[in-house]
C-alpha positions as CSV (number, residue, x, y, z in Angstrom):
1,X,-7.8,-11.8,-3.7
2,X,-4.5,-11.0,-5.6
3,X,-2.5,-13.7,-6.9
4,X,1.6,-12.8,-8.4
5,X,2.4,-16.0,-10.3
6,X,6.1,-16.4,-12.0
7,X,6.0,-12.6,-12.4
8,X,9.3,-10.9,-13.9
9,X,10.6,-7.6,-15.0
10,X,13.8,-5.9,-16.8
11,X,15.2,-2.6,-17.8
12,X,18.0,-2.4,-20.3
13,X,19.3,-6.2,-19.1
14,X,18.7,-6.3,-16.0
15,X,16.3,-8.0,-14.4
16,X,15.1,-6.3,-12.1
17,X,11.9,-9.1,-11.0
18,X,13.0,-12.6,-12.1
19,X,10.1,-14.6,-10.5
20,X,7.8,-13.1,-8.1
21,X,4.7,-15.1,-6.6
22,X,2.6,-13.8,-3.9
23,X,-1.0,-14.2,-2.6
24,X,-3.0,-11.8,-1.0
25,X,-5.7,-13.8,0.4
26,X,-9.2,-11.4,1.8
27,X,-8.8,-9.4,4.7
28,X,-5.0,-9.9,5.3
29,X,-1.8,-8.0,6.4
30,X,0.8,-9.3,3.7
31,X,3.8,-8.1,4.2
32,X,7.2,-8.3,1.3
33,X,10.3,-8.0,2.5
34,X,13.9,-8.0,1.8
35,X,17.6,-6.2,1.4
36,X,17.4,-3.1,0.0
37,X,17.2,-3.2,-4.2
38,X,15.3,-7.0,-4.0
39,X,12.6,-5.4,-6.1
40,X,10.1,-4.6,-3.5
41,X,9.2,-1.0,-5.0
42,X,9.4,-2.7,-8.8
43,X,6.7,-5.4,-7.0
44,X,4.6,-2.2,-6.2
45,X,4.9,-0.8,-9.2
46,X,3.9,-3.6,-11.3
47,X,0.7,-4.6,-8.7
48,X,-0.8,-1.0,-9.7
49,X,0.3,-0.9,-13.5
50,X,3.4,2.0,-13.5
51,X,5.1,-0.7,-15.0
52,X,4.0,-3.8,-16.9
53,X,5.4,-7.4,-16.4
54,X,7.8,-8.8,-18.8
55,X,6.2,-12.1,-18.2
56,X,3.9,-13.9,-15.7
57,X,-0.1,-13.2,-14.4
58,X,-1.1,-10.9,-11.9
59,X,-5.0,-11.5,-11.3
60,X,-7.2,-9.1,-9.3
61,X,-10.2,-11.2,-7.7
62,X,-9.4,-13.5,-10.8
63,X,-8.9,-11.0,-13.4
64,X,-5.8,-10.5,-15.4
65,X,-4.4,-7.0,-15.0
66,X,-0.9,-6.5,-15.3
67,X,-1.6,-4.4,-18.8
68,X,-3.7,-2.1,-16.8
69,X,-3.5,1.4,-16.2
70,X,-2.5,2.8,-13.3
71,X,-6.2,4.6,-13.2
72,X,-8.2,1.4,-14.1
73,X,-6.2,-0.8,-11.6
74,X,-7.7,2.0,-8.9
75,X,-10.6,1.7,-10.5
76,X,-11.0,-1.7,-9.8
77,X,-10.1,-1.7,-5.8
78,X,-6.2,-1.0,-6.1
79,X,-4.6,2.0,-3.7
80,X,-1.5,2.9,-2.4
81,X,0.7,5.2,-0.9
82,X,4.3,6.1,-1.5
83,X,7.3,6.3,0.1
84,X,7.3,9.7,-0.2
85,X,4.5,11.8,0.8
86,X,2.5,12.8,-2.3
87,X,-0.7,15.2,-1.2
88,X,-1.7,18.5,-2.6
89,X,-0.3,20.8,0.2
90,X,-2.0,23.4,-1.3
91,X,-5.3,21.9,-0.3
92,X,-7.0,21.1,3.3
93,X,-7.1,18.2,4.7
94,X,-10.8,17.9,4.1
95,X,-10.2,19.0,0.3
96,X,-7.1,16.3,-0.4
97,X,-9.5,13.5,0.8
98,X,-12.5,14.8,-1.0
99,X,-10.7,14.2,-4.4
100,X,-9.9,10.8,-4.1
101,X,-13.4,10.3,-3.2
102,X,-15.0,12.7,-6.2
103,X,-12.9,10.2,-8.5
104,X,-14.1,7.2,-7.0
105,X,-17.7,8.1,-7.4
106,X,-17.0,9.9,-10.8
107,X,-18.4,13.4,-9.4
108,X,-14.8,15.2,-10.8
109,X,-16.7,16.7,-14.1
110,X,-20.0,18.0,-12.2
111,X,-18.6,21.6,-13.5
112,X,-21.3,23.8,-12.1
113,X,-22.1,22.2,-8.6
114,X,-19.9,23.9,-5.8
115,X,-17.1,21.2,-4.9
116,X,-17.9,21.7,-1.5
117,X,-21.1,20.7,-1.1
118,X,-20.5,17.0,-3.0
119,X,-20.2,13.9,-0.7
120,X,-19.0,16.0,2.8
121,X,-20.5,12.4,4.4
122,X,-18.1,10.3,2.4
123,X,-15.2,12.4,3.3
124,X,-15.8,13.0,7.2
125,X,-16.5,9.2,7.2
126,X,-12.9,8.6,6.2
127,X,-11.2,11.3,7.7
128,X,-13.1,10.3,11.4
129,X,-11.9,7.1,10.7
130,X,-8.4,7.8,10.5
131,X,-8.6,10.5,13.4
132,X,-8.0,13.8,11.3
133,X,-11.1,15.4,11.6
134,X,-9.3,17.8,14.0
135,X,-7.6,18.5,11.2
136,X,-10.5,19.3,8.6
137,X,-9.4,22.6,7.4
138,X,-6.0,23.0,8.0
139,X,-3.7,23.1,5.0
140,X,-2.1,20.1,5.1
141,X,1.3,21.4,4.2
142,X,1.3,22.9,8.3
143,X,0.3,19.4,9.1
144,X,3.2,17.3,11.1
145,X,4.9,14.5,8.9
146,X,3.5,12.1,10.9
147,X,0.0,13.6,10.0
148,X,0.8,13.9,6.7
149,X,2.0,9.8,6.2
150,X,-1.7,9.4,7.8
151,X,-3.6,11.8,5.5
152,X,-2.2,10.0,2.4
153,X,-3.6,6.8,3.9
154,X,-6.8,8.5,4.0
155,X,-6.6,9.6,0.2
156,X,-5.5,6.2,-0.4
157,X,-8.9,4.8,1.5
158,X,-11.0,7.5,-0.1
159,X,-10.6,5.4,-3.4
160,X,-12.6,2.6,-1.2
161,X,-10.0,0.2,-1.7
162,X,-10.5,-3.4,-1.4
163,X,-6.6,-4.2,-1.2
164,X,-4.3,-0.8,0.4
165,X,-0.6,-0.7,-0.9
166,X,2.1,0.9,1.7
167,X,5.4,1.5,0.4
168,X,7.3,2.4,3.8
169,X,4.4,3.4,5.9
170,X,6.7,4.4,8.8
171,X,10.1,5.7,6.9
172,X,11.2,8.8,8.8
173,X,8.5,8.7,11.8
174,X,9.1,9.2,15.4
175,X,8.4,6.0,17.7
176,X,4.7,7.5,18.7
177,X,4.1,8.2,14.9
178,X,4.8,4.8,14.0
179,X,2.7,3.3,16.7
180,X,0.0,5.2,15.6
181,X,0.3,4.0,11.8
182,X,0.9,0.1,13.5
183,X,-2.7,0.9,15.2
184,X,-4.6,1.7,12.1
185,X,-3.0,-0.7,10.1
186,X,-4.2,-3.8,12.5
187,X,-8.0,-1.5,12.7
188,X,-8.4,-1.2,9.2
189,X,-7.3,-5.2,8.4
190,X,-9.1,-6.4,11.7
191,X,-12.1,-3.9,12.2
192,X,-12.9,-2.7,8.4
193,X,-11.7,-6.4,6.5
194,X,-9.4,-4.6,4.7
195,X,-6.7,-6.7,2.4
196,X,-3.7,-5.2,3.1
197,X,-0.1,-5.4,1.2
198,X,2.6,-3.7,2.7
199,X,6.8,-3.2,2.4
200,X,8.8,-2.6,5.3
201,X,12.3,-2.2,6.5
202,X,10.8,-2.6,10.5
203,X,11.2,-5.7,11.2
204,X,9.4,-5.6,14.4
205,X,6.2,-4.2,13.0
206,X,6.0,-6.6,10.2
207,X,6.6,-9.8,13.0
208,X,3.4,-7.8,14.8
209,X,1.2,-6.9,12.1
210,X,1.2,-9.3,9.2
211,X,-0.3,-12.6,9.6
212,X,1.6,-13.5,5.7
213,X,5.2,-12.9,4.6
214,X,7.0,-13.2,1.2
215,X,10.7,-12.1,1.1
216,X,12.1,-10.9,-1.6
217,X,16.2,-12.2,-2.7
218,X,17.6,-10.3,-6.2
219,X,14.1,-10.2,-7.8
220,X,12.8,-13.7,-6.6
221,X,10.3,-15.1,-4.1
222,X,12.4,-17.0,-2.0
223,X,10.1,-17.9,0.9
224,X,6.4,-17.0,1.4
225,X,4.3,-18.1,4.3
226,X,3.6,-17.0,8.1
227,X,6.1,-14.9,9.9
228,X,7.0,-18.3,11.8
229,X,7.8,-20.1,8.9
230,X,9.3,-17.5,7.2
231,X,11.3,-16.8,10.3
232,X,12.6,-20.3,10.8
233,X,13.4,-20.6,6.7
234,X,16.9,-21.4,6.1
235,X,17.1,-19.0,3.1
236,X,15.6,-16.3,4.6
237,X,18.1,-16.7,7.4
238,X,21.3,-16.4,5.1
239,X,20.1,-14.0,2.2
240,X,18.2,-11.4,4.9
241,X,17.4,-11.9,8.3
242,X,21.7,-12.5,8.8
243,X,20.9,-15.2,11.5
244,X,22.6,-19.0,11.3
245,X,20.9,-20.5,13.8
């Protein structure tokens, strides 16, 4: 479904991506990892068009999109969320979901029909889905952090995604937060066939939820495969993992 091929990336000299290749087949957790400053976020940033590869493809269900906008790129079945939270916290939970899905079906310029009563089905759909309907009308900024990391999921899914980006899903959770992100991670790859891409520092939930690994070393792919194989890689062992066995 999305295909990174010889993919690199500088600023000012320094190369930031050198050569990046990853596959993303249908349906899958992928997970990148590596130390911190390997490029991971850079990777991110590229796959949904903040930045633009110096050089290389990066194909979308075979189409070329690495000059894409950012908008376009969502457009097409690109989301993600960030490392840090970014939701209007102005806004109920109901209301912060109920834009992403007003762009997605291109209802944001119906100018005289009351926001409220546009695609309430669409929006309780996802929101029951993720478990914050309990939530509905709270303001989300008096939601936990925990709450919060799962609403932007929810903004991130009201796009209807066919591949979801996490950047950190668990930074800064509790234990039970974080088992509750592992849980709709593996229900929204395994129940809902959703392609998922994901970067984590957690080793333990990537080993559990992604059934593909590429690892990041200085800006290049230096293993990609199943966490066994990855696991057992020589390379991987010295530049990341810190194992010699």
């Amino acid at each position: 479904m999305l295909q990174i091929e010889h993919v690199a990336k500088s600023f000012s000299g320094f190369m930031a991506i050198t050569n990046a290749n990853l596959t993303v087949p249908k349906g899958q957790v992928v997970a990148v990892i590596g130390p911190n400053g390997a490029g991971k976020s850079t990777l991110f940033n590229l796959i949904t068009g903040h930045l633009h590869p110096d050089k290389g493809l990066i194909t979308f269900k075979g189409e070329e999109i690495g000059e894409l906008s950012p908008h376009d790129i969502c457009l097409k079945g690109i989301a993600r969320s960030f490392q840090l939270i970014n939701i209007f916290p102005r806004l109920t939970t109901f209301e912060n979901v109920q834009v992403a899905v007003l762009a997605r079906n291109r209802k944001t310029n119906k100018l005289f029909t009351p926001v409220r009563k546009l695609l309430i089905e669409e929006t309780d759909s996802v929101l029951e889905k993720l478990g914050l309907i309990p939530y509905r009308e709270r303001l989300c900024s008096s939601l936990s952090y925990g709450d919060q990391k799962v609403l932007e999921l929810a903004i991130a899914l009201g796009s209807q995604p066919e591949i979801l980006l996490l950047d950190e899903p668990t930074a800064g959770m509790s234990p039970e937060e974080t088992r509750t992100i592992v849980k709709l991670i593996k229900n929204l790859s395994q129940n809902e066939g959703l392609s998922i891409l994901l970067t984590e520092h957690d080793m333990e939930l990537v080993f559990d939820v992604a059934q593909r690994l590429m690892v990041l070393h200085q800006g290049q792919t230096i293993a990609e495969g199943s966490p066994n194989e990855v696991r057992r890689d020589k390379a991987v062992q010295n530049a990341y993992l810190g194992e010699t066995g």
